[in-house]
Each structure stands twice: as structure tokens, then as C-alpha cells.
C-alpha positions as CSV (number, residue, x, y, z in Angstrom):
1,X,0.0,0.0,0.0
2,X,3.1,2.5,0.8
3,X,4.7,1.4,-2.5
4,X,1.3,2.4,-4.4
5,X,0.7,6.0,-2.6
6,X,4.8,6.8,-3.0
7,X,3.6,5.7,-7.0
8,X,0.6,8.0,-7.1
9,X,2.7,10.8,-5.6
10,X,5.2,10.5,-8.4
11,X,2.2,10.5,-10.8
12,X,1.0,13.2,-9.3
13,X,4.1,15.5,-9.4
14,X,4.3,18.5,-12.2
15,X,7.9,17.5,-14.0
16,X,9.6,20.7,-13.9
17,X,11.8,22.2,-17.1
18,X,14.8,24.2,-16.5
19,X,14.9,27.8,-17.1
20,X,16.1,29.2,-20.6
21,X,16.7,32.7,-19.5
22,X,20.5,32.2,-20.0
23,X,20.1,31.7,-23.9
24,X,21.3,34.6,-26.1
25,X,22.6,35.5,-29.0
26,X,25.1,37.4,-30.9
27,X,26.6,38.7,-33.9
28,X,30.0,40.7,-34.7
29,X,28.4,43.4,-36.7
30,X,24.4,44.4,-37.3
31,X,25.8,44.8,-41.2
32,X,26.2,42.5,-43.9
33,X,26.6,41.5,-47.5
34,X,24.6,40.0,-49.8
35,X,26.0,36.4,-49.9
36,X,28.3,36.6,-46.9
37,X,28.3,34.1,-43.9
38,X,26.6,35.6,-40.5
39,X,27.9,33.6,-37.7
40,X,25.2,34.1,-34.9
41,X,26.8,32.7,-31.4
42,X,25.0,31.0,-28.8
43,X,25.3,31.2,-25.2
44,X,23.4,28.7,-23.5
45,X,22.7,26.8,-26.2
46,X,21.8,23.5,-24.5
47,X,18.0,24.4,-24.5
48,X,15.7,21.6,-25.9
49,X,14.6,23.4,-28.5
50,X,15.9,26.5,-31.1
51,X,14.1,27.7,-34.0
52,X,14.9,31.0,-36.4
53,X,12.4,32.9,-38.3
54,X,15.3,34.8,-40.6
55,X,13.0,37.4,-41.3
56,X,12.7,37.1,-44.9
57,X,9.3,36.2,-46.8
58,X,7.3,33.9,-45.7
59,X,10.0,33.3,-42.3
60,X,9.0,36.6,-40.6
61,X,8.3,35.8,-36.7
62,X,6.1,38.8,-37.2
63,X,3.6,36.7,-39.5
64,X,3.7,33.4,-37.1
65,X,-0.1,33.5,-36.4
66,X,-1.0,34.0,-39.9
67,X,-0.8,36.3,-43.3
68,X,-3.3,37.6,-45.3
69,X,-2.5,39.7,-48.4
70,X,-5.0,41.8,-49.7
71,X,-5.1,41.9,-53.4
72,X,-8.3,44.0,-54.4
73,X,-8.0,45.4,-57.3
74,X,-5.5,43.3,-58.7
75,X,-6.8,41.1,-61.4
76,X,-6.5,37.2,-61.8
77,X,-6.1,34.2,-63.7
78,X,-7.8,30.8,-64.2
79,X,-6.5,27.7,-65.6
80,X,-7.6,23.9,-65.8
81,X,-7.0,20.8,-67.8
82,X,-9.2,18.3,-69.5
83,X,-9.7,15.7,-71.6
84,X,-12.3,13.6,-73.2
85,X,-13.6,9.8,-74.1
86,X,-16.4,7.6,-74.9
87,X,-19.3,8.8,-76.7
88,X,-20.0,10.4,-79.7
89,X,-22.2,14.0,-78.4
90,X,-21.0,17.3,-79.1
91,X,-20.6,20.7,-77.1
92,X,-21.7,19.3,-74.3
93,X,-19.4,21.0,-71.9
94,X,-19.4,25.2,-71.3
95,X,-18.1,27.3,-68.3
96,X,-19.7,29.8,-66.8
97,X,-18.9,32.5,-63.8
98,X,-21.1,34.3,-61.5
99,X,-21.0,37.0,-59.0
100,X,-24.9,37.0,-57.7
101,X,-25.7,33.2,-57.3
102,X,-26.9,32.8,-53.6
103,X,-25.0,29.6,-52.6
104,X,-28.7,27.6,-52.9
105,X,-27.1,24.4,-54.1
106,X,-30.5,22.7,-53.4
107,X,-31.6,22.0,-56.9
108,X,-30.5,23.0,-60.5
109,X,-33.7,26.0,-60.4
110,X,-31.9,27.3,-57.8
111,X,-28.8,27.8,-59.1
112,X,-30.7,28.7,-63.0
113,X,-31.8,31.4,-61.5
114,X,-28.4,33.5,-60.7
115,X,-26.8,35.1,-63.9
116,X,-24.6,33.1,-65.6
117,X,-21.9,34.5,-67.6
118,X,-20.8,31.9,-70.5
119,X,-16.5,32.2,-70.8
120,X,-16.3,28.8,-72.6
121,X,-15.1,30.9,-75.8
122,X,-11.9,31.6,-73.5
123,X,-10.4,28.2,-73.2
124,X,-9.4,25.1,-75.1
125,X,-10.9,22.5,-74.0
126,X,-10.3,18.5,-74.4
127,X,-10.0,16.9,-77.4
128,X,-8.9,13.4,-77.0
129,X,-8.0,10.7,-73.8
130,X,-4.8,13.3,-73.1
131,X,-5.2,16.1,-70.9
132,X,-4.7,19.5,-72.7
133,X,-4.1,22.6,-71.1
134,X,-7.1,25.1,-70.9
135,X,-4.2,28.3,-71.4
136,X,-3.9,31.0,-68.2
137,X,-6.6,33.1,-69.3
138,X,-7.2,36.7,-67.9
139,X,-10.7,36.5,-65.8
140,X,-10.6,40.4,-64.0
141,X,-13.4,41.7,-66.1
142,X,-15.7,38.7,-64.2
143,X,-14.8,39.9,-60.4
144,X,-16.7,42.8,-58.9
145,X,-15.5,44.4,-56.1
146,X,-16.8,43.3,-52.8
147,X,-18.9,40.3,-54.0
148,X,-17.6,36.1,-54.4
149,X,-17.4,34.5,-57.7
150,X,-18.4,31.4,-58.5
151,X,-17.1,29.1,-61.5
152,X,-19.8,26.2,-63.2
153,X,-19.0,23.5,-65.2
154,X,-22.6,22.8,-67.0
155,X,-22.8,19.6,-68.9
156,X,-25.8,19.0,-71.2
157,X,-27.1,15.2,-72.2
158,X,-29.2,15.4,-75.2
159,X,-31.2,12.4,-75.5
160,X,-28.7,9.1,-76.6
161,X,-30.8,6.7,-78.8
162,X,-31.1,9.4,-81.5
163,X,-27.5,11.9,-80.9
164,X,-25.4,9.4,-79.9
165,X,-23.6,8.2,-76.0
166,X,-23.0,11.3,-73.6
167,X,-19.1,11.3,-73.6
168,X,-17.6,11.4,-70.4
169,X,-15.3,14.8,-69.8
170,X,-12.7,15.0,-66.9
171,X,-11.6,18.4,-65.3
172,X,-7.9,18.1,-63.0
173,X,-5.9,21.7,-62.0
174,X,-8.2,24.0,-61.7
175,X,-6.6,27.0,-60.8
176,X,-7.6,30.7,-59.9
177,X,-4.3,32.8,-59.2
178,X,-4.1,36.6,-58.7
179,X,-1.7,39.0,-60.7
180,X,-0.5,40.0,-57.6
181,X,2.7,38.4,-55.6
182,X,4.6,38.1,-52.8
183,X,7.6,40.2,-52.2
184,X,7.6,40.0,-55.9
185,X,8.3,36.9,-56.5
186,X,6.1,34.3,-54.5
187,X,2.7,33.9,-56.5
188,X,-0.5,34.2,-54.9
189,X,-3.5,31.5,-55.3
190,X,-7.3,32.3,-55.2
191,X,-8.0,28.6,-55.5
192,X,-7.0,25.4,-56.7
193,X,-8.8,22.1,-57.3
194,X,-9.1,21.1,-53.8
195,X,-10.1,24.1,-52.6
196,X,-12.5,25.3,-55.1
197,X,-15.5,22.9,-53.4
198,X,-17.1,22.0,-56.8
199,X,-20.5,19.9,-56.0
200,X,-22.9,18.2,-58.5
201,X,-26.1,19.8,-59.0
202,X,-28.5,17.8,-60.9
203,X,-31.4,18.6,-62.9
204,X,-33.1,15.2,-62.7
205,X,-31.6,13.4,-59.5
206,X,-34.1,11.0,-58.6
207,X,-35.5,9.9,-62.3
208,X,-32.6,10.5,-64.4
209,X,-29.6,10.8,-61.9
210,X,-25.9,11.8,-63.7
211,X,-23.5,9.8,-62.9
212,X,-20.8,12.3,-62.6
213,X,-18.6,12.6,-59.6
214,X,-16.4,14.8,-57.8
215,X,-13.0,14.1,-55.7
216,X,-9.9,16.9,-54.3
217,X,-8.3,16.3,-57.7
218,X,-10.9,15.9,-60.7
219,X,-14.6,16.8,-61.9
220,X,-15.7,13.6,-64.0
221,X,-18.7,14.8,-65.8
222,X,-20.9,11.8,-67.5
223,X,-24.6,11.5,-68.4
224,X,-27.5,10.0,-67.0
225,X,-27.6,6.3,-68.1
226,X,-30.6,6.0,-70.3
227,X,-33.7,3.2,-70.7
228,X,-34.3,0.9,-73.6
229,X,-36.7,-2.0,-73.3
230,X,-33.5,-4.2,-74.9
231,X,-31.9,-3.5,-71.5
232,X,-31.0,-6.7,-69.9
233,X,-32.0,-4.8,-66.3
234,X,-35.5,-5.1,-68.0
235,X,-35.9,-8.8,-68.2
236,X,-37.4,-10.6,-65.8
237,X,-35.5,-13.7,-66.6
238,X,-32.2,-12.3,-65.7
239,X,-30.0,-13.9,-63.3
240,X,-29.5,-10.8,-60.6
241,X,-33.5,-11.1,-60.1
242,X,-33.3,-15.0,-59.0
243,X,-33.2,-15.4,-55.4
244,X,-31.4,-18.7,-56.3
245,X,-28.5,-16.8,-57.9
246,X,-25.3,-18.6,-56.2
247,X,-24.1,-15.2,-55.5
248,X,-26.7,-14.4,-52.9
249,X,-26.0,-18.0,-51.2
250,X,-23.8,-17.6,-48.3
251,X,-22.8,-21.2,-48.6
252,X,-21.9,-21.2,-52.1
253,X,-18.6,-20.6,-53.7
254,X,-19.7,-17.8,-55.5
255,X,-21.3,-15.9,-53.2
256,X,-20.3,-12.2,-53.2
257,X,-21.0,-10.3,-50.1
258,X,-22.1,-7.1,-51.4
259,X,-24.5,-8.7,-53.7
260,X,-27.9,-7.2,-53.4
261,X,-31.2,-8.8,-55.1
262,X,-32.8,-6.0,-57.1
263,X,-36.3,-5.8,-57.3
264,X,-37.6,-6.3,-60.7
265,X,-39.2,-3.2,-62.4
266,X,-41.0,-3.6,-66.3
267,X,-40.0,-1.3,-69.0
268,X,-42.4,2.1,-68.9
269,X,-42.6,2.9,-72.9
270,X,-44.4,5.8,-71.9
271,X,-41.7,7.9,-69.0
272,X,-40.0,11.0,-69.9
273,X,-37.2,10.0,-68.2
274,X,-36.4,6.9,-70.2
275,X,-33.9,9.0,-72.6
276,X,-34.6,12.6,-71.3
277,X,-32.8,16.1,-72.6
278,X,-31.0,16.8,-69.1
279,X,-28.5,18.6,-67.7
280,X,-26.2,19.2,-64.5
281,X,-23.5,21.5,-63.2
282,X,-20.5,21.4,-61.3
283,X,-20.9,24.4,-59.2
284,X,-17.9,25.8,-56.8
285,X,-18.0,27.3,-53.9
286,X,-17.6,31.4,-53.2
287,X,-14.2,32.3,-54.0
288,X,-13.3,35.6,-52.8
289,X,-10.7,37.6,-54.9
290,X,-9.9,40.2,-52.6
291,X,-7.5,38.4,-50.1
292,X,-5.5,35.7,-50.1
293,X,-4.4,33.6,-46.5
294,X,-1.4,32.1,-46.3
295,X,-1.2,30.9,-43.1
296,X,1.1,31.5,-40.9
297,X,5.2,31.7,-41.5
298,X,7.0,29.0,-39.9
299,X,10.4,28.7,-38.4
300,X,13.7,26.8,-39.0
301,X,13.9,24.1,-36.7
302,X,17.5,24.4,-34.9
303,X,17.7,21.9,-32.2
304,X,15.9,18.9,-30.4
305,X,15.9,17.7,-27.7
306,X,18.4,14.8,-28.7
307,X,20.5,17.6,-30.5
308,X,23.7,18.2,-29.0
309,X,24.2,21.7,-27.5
310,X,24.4,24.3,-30.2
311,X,27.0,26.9,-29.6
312,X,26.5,29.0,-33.3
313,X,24.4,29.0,-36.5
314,X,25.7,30.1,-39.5
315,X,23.0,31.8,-42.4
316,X,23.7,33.7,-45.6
317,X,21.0,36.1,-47.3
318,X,20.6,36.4,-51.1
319,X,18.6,40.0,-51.2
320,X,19.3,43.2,-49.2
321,X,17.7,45.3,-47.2
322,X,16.7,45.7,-43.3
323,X,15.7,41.6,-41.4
324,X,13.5,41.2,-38.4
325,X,16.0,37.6,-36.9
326,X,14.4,35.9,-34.3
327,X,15.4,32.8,-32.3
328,X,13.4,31.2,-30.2
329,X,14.3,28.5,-27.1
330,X,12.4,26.6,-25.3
331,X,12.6,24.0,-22.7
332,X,9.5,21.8,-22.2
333,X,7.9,18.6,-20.3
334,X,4.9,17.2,-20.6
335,X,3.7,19.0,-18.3
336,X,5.7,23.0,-18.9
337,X,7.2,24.8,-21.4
338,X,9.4,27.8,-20.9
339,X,10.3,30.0,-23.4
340,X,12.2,32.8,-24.3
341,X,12.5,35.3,-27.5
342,X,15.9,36.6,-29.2
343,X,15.3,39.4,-31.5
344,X,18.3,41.1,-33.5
345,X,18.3,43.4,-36.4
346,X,20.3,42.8,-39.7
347,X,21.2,45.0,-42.7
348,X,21.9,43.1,-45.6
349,X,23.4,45.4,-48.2
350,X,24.3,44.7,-51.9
């Protein structure tokens, strides 16, 4: 019983970290070259943990909980590839952009009912199984100042037993990306593919449904799947309709698990939605064009805690001008952390 309280105790006991109030830093001068090697010395370097923010783009401690860059004004970009198979239908792809749709992705009414500006004219689309580059095409005469935007990707399926199969189109890198950059030289995305939240919205989704989908990397846009009475899902002697189909027999060899017994449905002659003229979009999400976040800027990990004590770190800068340098140490337990801040300015000259 003594063992097990002096073991609670232990338990119980806040592990303390030592302090880091003895780490510094120093340099020999506050003025440098471009190009020339900056030795910065450490004094009480055996901390667990260093990290530098140089102060450079995109390493500035002063961004560490986050950059936005406003870029009103600026103008942007888009971009995308695609390619095309299957099928024989024609023009059945077109872009569009708005700047008053309401976000009602509900039904296809809904989102009919914005105003929809057709840019298909602006890009080159698919021709062929290879995926062909739409070109960066200039897009600032869409955006209006203080409102989203939102891209569509409409696909029409004319009817298939008298103009041919619905071809199947796929969309991969879509791309919005502002005029502005970075400190010149870092370039500034709107949105990408992943980002862009494109969603199906379907004109017929309970009698016609599209069979189109939509992952973080690709639209595939393909059309409803349309009823003859030839169709083998429309006789009654077909196998998957047999309740003594082997692959619905848990004891047979060639059961399959995920087999499910349909029930059996005639052919309608008469439906409007055996071979219907029907359409759906892929509809993104608002995209603003006035800011772009880019998170926050992260440090240069140093040290570790298994990293033998540092005593200097050496750094050369490629551009001039006036750096922010930061170090920061830290000691830490499960339980604490202690931390302390080294901030040192640098002129960098040509």
C-alpha cells in the first residue's frame, strides 16, 4: 500500500523544465553582404529546442499566427485541364462564372436562377484521352469588387438513342491565381482544385440521376444512363432477379458479399425520363478575390531535444535590405514549457 501512494505521488508530481533565460545570441556586426556568412553565437545553447524565423518572406516571426494579403483590385487568372472519351455527343461541356448566385445548391432551379456568364469561348478544351491545357486566361473583367465568384462547369445530355452516347469529360488543376505576388516573386492562389469545393447539381436526380462525380483532384462529368426495353436490367429472366442466384448463397462458392437482389421493375414505354434532354452542373463554392491567407510563416527548426548543445548557427542572405532575426528556445515537459524570445536586427546590403 506504501509502494502504491509513494507511485501516485510520483504520478501526481508536475515534471519541472529548466529555465532558458541564460540563452542569447550574438553577432560581430548588425551589417552584412549579400551572400556573406553571418555567424550568430550562442550562449546557453543546451536548451531543448531553437528555432529561427530569418525574417525574410514567408519566415517573418512577425507573420507566425497567420498572413493575409489583400489583393483588391489586382486582377487574376484561371487555368484547368481536361480531356475527353467515350461517346459520340458534341458541345456538351461550357463554363460559366457568377458574381450573384446565392449559394442555394438545393436544386438545379436554384442555381438557374443566378446570372450566368458563358467564358467557354476563352479556353481550349479537351480533345482526346490526353489532358490539354485550358491556357492562363485573364478572368478580372468577371470579379466585382466586394462580391464572391463562382465558376460552373454545365454539362448537357441530349437524348442518346437518336444523338449518340453522352461522352464522359474530366476536369484536373483547376486554378484561380491573382496578378498580384509576394515580395515580388512568391505567386498568390485564389483557389486550386481542392479548394475550389465544386458539388454536382442535378437537374433530374431522382428519375434520371448523372452519374458524374467529384474528388480533391478531378470533376468527372458523365450523363444519365438512359432506358431501352433491350436492356438486360428489364428482363425478368435475368440472373441478378433469382433469389437462387449462387451469388446471394452464403454457402456457395460464389457468393459475393455485397450482392444485393434488385427488385424487378417492367420497362415504362411511356416515362419522360427513359432518354430525357437533361443537364447538371458542377458548381464551386464562393471564391473571394480580394484576399489571399497564407497561413502562418514557420520557423527553421534548430535543435531537439536529442541535438547536442548548439554553440552557433551560420546563415547567408541572397537579397538586401533591413531583417526582423528571431530565435526562439524553449525547454518543455509534458507537463511546462518555458520560453524565451531573441530578436536582432540585420542589414543586408548589396
Amino acid at each position: 500500500m506504501l509502494l502504491g501512494l509513494l507511485l501516485m505521488a510520483s504520478c501526481n508530481k508536475e515534471i519541472e523544465v529548466g529555465d532558458v533565460h541564460n540563452f542569447d545570441v550574438t553577432t560581430e556586426t548588425s551589417t552584412y553582404k549579400v551572400g556573406e556568412e553571418i555567424r550568430f553565437a550562442f550562449t546557453g545553447g543546451s536548451v531543448h529546442n531553437i528555432s529561427f524565423y530569418s525574417g525574410e518572406t514567408r519566415k517573418d516571426f512577425n507573420f507566425k499566427d497567420g498572413r493575409t494579403v489583400n489583393v483588391s483590385d489586382t486582377g487574376a487568372t484561371m487555368s484547368f485541364q481536361s480531356s475527353v472519351q467515350l461517346g459520340t455527343q458534341a458541345n456538351q461541356v461550357s463554363i460559366l462564372s457568377s458574381t450573384d448566385f446565392n449559394g442555394d445548391y438545393s436544386s438545379l432551379a436554384s442555381v438557374k436562377a443566378a446570372t450566368w456568364t458563358d467564358i467557354t469561348s476563352r479556353f481550349v478544351l479537351g480533345t482526346g484521352t490526353a489532358f490539354l491545357a485550358s491556357g492562363t486566361k485573364d478572368i478580372s473583367d468577371l470579379i466585382v469588387p466586394g462580391k464572391p465568384i463562382y465558376f460552373a462547369f454545365k454539362y448537357l445530355t441530349k437524348p442518346q438513342e437518336t444523338n449518340g452516347l453522352a461522352r464522359t469529360w474530366y476536369i484536373q488543376l483547376f486554378s484561380i491565381m491573382s496578378y498580384a505576388s509576394l515580395d515580388g516573386t512568391i505567386a498568390l492562389p485564389l483557389t486550386d482544385q481542392a479548394s475550389a469545393g465544386f458539388r454536382i447539381v442535378d437537374e433530374n436526380p431522382v428519375n434520371a440521376p448523372a452519374l458524374s462525380t467529384i474528388t480533391t483532384t478531378r470533376i468527372t462529368l458523365v450523363g444519365n444512363r438512359y432506358k431501352v426495353a433491350t436492356d438486360p436490367l428489364f428482363d425478368p429472366t435475368n440472373p441478378i432477379y433469382d433469389p437462387l442466384n449462387p451469388i446471394y448463397d452464403p454457402n456457395s462458392t460464389s457468393y459475393v458479399p455485397t450482392a444485393v437482389r434488385p427488385t424487378f421493375i417492367p420497362f415504362d414505354p411511356s416515362s419522360p425520363y427513359n432518354d430525357p434532354l437533361s443537364e447538371h452542373w458542377a458548381v464551386s463554392r464562393a471564391l473571394r478575390t480580394d484576399s489571399v491567407d497564407l497561413g502562418p510563416d514557420w520557423a527553421t527548426p534548430l535543435k531537439g531535444v536529442t541535438t547536442a548543445t548548439m554553440t552557433e548557427y551560420r546563415y547567408k542572405y541572397t537579397k538586401p535590405g533591413t531583417y526582423n532575426v528571431v530565435f526562439v528556445a524553449a525547454n518543455n515537459s509534458i507537463d511546462k514549457v518555458k520560453k524565451v524570445v531573441k530578436e536582432l536586427t540585420l542589414t543586408i546590403t548589396e
